[in-house]
HTML snippet that shows the backbone in 3Dmol.js (N, CA, C, O; Angstrom):
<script src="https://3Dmol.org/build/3Dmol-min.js"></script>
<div id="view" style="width:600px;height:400px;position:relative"></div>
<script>
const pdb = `
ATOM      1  N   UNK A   1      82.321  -7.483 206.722  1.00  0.00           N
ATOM      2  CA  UNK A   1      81.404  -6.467 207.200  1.00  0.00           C
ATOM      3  C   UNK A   1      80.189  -7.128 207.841  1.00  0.00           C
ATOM      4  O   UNK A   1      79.843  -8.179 207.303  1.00  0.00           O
ATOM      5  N   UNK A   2      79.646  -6.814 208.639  1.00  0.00           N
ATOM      6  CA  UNK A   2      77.613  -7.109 209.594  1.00  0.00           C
ATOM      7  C   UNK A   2      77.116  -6.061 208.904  1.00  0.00           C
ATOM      8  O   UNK A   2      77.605  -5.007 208.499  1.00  0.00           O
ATOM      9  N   UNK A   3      76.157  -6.506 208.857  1.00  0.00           N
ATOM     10  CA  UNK A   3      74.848  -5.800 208.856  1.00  0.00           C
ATOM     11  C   UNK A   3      73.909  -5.854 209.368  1.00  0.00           C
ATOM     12  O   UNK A   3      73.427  -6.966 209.581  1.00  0.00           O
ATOM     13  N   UNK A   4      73.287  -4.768 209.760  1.00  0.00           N
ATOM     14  CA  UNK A   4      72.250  -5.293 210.735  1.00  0.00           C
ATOM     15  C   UNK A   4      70.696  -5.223 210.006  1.00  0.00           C
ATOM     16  O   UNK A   4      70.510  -4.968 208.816  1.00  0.00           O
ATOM     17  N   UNK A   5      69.774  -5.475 210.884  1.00  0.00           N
ATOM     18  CA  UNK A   5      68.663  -5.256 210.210  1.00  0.00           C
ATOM     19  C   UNK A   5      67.907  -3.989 208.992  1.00  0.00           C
ATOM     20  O   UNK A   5      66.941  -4.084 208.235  1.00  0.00           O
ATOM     21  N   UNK A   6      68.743  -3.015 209.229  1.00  0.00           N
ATOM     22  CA  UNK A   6      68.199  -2.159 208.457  1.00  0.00           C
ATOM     23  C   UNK A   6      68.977  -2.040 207.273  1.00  0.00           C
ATOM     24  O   UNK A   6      68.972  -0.959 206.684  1.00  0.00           O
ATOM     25  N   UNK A   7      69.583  -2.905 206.879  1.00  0.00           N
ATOM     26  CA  UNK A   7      70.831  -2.512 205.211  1.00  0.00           C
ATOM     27  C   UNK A   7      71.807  -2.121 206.589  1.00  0.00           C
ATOM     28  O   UNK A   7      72.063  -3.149 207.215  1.00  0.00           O
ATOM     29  N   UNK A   8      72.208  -1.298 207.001  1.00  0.00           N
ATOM     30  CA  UNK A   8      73.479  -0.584 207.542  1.00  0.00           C
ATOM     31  C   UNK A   8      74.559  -1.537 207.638  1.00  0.00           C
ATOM     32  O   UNK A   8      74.617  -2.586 208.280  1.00  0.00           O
ATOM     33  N   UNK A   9      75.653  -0.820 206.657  1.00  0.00           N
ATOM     34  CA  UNK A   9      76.646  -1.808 207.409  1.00  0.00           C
ATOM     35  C   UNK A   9      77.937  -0.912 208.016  1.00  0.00           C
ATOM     36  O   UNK A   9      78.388   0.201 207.746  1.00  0.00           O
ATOM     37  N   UNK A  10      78.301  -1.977 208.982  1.00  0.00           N
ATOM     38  CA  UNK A  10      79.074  -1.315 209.894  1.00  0.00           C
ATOM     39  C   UNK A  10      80.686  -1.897 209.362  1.00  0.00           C
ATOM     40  O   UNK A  10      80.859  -3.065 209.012  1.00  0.00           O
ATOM     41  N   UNK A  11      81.572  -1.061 209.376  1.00  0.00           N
ATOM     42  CA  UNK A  11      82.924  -2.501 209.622  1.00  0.00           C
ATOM     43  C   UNK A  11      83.756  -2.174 210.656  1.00  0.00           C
ATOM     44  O   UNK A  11      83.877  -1.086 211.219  1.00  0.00           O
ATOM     45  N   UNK A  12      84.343  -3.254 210.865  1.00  0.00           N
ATOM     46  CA  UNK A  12      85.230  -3.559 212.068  1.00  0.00           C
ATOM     47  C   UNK A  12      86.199  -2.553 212.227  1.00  0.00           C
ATOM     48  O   UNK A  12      86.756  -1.994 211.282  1.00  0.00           O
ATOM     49  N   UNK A  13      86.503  -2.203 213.996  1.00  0.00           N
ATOM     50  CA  UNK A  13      87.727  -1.744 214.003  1.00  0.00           C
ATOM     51  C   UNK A  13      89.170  -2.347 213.807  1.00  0.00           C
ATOM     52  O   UNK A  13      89.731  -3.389 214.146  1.00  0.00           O
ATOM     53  N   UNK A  14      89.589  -0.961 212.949  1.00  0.00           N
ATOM     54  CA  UNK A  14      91.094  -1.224 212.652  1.00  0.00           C
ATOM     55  C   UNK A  14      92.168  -1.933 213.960  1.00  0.00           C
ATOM     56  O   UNK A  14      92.628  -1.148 214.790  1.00  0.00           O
ATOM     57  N   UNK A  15      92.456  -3.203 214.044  1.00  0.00           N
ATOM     58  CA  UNK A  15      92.568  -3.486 214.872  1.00  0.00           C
ATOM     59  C   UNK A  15      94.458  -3.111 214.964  1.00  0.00           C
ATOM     60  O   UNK A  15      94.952  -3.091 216.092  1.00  0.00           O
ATOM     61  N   UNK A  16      94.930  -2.971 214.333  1.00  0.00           N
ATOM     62  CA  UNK A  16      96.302  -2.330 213.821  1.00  0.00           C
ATOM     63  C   UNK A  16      96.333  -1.053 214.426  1.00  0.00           C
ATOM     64  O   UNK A  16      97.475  -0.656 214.658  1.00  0.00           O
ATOM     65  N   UNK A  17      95.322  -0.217 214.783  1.00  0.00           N
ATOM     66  CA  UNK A  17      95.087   0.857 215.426  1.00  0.00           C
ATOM     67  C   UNK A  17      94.870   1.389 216.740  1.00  0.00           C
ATOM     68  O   UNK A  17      95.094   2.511 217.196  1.00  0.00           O
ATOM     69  N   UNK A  18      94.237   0.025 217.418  1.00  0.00           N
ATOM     70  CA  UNK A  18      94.069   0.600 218.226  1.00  0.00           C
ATOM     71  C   UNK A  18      93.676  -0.777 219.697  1.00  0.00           C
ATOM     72  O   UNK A  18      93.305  -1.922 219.440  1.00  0.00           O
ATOM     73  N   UNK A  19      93.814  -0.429 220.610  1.00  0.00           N
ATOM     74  CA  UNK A  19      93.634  -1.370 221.637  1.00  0.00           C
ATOM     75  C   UNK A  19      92.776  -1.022 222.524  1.00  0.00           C
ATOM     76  O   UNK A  19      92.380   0.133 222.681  1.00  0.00           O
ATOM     77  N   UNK A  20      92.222  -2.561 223.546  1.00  0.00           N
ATOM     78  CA  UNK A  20      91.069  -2.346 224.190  1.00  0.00           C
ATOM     79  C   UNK A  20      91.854  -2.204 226.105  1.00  0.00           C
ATOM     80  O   UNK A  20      92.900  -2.774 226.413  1.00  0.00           O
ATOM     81  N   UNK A  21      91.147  -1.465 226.944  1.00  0.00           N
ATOM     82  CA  UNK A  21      91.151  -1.404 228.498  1.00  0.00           C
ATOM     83  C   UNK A  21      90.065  -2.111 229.043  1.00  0.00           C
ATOM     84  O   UNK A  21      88.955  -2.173 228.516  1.00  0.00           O
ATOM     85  N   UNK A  22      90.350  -2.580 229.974  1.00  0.00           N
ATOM     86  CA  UNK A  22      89.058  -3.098 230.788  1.00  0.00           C
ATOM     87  C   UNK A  22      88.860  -1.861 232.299  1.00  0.00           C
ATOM     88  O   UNK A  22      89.508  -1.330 233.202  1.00  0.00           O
ATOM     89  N   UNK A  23      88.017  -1.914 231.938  1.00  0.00           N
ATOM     90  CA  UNK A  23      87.933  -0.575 233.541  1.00  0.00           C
ATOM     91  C   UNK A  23      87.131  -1.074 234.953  1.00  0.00           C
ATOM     92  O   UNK A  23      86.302  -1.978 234.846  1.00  0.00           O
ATOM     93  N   UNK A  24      87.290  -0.708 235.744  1.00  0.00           N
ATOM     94  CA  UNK A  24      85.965  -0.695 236.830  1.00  0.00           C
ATOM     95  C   UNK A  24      84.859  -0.200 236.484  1.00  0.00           C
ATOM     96  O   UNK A  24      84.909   0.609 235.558  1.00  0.00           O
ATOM     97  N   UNK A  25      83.972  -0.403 236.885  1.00  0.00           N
ATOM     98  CA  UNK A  25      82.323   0.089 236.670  1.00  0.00           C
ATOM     99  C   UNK A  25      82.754   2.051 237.385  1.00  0.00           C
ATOM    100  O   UNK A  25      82.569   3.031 236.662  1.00  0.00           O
ATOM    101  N   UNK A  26      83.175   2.142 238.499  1.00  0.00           N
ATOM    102  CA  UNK A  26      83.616   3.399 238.704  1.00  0.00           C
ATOM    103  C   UNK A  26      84.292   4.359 238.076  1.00  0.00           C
ATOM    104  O   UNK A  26      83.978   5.531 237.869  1.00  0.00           O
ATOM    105  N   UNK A  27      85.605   3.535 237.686  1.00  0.00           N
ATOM    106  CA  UNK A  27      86.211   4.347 236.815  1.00  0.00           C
ATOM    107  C   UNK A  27      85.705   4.871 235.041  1.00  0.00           C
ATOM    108  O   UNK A  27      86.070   5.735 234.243  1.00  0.00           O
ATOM    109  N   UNK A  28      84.999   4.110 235.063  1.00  0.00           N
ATOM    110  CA  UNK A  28      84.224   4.127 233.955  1.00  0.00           C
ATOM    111  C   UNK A  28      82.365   5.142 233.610  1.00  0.00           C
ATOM    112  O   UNK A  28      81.616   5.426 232.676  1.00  0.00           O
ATOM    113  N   UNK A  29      82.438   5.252 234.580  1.00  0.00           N
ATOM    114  CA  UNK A  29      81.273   6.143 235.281  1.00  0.00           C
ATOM    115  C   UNK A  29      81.771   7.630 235.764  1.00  0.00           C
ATOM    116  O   UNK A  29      81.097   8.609 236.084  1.00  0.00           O
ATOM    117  N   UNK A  30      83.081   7.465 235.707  1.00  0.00           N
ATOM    118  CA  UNK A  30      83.972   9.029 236.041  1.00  0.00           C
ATOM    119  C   UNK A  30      84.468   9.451 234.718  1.00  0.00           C
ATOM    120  O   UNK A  30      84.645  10.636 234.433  1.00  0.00           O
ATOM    121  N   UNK A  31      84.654   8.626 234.043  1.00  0.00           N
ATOM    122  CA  UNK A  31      85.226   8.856 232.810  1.00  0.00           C
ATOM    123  C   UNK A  31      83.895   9.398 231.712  1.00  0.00           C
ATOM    124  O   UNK A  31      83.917  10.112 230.710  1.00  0.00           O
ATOM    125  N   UNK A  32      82.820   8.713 232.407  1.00  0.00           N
ATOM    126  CA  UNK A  32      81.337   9.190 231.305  1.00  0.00           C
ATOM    127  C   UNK A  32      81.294  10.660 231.529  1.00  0.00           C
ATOM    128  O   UNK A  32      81.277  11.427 230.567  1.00  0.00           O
ATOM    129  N   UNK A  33      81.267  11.240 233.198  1.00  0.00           N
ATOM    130  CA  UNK A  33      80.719  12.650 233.765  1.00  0.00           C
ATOM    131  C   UNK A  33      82.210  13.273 232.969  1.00  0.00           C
ATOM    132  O   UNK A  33      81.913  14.268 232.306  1.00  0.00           O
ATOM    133  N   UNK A  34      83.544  12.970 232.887  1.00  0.00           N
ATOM    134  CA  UNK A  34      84.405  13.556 232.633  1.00  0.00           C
ATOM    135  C   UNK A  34      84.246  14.313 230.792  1.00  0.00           C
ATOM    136  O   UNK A  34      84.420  15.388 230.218  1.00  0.00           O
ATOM    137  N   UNK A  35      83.815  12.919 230.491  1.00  0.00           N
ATOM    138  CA  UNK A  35      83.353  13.731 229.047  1.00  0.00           C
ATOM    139  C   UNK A  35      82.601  14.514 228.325  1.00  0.00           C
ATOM    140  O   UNK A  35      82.590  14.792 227.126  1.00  0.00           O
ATOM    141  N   UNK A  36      81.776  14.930 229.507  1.00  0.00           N
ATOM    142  CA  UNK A  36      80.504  16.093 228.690  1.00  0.00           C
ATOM    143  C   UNK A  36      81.121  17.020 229.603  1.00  0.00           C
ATOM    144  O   UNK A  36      81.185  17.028 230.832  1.00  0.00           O
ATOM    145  N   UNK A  37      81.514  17.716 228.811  1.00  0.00           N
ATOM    146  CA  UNK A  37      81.679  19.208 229.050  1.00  0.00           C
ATOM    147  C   UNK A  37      83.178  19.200 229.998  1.00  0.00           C
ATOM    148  O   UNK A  37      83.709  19.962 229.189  1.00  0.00           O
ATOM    149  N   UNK A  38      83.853  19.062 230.626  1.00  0.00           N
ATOM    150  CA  UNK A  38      84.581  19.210 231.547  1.00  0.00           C
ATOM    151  C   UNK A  38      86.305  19.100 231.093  1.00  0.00           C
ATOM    152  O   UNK A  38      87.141  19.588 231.854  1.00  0.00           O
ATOM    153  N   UNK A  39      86.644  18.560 230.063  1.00  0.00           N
ATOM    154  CA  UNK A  39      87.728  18.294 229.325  1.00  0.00           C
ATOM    155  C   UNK A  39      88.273  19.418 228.539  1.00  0.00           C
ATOM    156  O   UNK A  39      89.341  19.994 228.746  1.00  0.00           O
ATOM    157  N   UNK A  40      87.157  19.730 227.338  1.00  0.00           N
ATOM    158  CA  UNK A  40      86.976  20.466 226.435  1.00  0.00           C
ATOM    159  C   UNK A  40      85.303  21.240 226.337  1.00  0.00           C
ATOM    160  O   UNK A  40      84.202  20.709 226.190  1.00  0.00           O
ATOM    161  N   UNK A  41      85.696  22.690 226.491  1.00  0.00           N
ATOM    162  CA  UNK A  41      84.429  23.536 227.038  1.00  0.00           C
ATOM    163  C   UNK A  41      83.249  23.098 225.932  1.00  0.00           C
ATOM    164  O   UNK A  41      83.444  22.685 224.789  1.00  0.00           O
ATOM    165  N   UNK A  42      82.616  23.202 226.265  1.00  0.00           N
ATOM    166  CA  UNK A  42      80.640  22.907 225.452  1.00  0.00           C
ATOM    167  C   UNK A  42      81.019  22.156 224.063  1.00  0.00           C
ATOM    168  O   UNK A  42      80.872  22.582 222.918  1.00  0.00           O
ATOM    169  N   UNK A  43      81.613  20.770 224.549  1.00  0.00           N
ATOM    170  CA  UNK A  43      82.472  19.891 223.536  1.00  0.00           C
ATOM    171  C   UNK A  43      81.988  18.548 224.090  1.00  0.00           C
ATOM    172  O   UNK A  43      81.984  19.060 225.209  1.00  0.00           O
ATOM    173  N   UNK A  44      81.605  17.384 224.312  1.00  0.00           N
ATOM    174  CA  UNK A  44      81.334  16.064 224.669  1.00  0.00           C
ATOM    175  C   UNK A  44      82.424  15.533 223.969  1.00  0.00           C
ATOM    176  O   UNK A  44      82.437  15.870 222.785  1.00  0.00           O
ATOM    177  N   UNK A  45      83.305  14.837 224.314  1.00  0.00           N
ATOM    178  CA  UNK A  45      84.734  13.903 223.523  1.00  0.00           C
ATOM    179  C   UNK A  45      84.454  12.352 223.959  1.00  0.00           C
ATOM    180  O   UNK A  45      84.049  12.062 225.085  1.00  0.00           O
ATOM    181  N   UNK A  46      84.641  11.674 223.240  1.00  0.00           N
ATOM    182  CA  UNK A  46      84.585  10.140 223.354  1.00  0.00           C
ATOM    183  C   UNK A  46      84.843   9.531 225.001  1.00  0.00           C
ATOM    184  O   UNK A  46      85.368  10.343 225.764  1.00  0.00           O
ATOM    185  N   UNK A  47      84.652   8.765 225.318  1.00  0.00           N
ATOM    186  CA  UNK A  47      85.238   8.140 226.599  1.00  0.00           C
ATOM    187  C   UNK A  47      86.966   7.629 226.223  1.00  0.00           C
ATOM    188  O   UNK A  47      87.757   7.486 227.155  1.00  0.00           O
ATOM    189  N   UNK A  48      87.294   7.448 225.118  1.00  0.00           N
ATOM    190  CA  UNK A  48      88.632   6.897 224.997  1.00  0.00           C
ATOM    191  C   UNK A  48      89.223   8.663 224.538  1.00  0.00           C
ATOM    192  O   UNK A  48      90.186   8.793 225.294  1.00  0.00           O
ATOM    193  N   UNK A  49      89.155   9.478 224.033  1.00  0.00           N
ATOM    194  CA  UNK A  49      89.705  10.892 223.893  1.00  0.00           C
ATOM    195  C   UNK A  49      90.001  11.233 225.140  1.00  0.00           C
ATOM    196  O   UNK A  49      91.119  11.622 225.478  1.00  0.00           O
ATOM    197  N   UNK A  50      88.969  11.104 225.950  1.00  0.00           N
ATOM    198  CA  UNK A  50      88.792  11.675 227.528  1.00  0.00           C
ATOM    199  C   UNK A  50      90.767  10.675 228.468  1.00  0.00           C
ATOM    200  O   UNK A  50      91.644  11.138 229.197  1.00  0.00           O
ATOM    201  N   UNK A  51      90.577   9.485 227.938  1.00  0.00           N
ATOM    202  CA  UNK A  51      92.048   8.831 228.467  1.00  0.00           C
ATOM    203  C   UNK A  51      92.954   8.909 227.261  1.00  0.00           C
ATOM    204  O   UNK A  51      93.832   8.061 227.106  1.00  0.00           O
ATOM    205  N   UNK A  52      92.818   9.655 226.611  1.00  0.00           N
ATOM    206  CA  UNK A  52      94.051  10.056 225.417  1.00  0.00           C
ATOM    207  C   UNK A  52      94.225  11.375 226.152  1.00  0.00           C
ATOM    208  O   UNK A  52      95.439  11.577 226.175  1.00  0.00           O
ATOM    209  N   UNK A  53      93.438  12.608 226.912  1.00  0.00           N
ATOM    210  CA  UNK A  53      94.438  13.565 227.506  1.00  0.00           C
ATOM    211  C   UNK A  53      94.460  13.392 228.419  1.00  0.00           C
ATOM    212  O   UNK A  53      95.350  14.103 228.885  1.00  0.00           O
ATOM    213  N   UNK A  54      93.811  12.571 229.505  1.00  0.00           N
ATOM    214  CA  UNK A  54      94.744  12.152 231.037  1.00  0.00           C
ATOM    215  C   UNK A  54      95.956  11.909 231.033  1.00  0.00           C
ATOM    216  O   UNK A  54      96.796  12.541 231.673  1.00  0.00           O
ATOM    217  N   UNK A  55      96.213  10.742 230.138  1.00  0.00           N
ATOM    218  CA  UNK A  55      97.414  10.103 229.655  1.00  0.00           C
ATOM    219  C   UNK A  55      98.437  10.781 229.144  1.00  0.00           C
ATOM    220  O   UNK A  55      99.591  10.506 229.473  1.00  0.00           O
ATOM    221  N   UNK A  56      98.119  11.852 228.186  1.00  0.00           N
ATOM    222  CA  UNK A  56      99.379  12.780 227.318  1.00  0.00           C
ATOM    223  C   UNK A  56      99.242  13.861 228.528  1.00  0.00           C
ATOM    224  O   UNK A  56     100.379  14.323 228.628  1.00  0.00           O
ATOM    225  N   UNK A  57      98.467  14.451 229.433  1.00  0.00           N
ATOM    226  CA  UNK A  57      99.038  15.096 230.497  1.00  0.00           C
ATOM    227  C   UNK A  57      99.737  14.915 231.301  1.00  0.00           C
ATOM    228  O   UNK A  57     100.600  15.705 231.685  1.00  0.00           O
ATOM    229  N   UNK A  58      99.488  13.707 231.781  1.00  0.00           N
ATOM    230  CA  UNK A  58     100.303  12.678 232.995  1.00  0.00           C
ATOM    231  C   UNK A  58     101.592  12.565 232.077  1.00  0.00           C
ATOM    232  O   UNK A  58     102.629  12.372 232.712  1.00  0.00           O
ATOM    233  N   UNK A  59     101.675  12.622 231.160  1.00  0.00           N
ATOM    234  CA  UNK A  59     103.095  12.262 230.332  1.00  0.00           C
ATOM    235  C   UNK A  59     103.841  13.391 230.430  1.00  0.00           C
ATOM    236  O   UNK A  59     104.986  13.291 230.872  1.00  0.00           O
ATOM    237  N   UNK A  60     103.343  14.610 230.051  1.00  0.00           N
ATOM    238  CA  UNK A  60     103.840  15.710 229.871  1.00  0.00           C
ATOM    239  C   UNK A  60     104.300  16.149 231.487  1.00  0.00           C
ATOM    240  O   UNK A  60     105.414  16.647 231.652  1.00  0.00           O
ATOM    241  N   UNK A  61     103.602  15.988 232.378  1.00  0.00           N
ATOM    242  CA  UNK A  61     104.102  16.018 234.022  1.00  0.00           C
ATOM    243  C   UNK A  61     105.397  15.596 233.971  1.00  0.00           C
ATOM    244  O   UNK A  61     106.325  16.396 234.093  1.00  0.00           O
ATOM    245  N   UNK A  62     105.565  14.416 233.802  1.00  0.00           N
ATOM    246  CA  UNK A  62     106.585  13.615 234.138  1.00  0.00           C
ATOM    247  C   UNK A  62     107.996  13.811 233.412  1.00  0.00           C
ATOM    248  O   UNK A  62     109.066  13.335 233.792  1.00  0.00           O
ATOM    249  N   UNK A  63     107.722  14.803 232.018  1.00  0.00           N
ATOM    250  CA  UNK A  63     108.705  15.551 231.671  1.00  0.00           C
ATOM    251  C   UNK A  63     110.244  14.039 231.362  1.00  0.00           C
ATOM    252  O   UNK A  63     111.242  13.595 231.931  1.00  0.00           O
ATOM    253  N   UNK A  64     109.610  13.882 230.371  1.00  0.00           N
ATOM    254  CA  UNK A  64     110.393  12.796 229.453  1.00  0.00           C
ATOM    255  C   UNK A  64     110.759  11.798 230.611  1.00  0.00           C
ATOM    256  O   UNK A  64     111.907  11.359 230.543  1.00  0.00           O
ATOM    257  N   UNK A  65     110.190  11.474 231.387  1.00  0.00           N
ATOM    258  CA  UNK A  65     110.725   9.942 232.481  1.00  0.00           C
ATOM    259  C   UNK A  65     109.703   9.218 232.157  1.00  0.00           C
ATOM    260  O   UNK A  65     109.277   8.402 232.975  1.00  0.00           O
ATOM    261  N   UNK A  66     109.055   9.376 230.808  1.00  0.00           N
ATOM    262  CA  UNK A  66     108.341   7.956 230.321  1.00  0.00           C
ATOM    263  C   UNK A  66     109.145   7.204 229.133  1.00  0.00           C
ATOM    264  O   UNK A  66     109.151   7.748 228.028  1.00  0.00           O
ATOM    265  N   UNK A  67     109.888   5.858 229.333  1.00  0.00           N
ATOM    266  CA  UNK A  67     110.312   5.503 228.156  1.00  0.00           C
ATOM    267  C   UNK A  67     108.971   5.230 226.982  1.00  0.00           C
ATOM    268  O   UNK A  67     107.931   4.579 227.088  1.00  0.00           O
ATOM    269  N   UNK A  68     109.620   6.158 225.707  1.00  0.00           N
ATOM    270  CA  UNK A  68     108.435   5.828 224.577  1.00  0.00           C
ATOM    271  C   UNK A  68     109.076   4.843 223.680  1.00  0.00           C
ATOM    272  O   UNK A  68     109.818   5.180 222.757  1.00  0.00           O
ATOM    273  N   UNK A  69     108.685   3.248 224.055  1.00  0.00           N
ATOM    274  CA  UNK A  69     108.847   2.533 223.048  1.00  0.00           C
ATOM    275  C   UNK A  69     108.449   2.241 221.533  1.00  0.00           C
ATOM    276  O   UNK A  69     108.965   1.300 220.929  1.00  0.00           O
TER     277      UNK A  69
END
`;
const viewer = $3Dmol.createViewer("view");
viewer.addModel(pdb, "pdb");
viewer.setStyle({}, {cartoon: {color: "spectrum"}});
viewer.zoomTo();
viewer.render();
</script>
């Protein structure tokens, strides 16, 4: 676990859980405006929620022609 200056401690992400993207400064700046409000009505969702339903939409388009390994 860190801690930072005030007592707080933080712990690490589950790294078994979950993985990192690297983005453009753009795409990443579309993805900020995308998350307040525009996803889910008078709701703000994470920047990674916001590419958890691009992604399961774009999936659902494509109507099982994604192999799920």
């Amino acid at each position: 676990m860190n801690n930072n200056q005030k007592g707080v401690y933080h712990t690490m992400t589950d790294i078994s859980k979950y993985k990192n993207v690297s983005l453009s400064h753009d795409t990443y700046n579309l993805i900020d405006k995308m998350r307040k409000n525009m996803l889910v009505p008078n709701t703000i969702v994470s920047r990674a929620q916001v590419i958890n339903i691009l992604v399961n939409e774009k999936a659902k388009k494509l109507n099982g022609r994604v192999d799920k390994k």
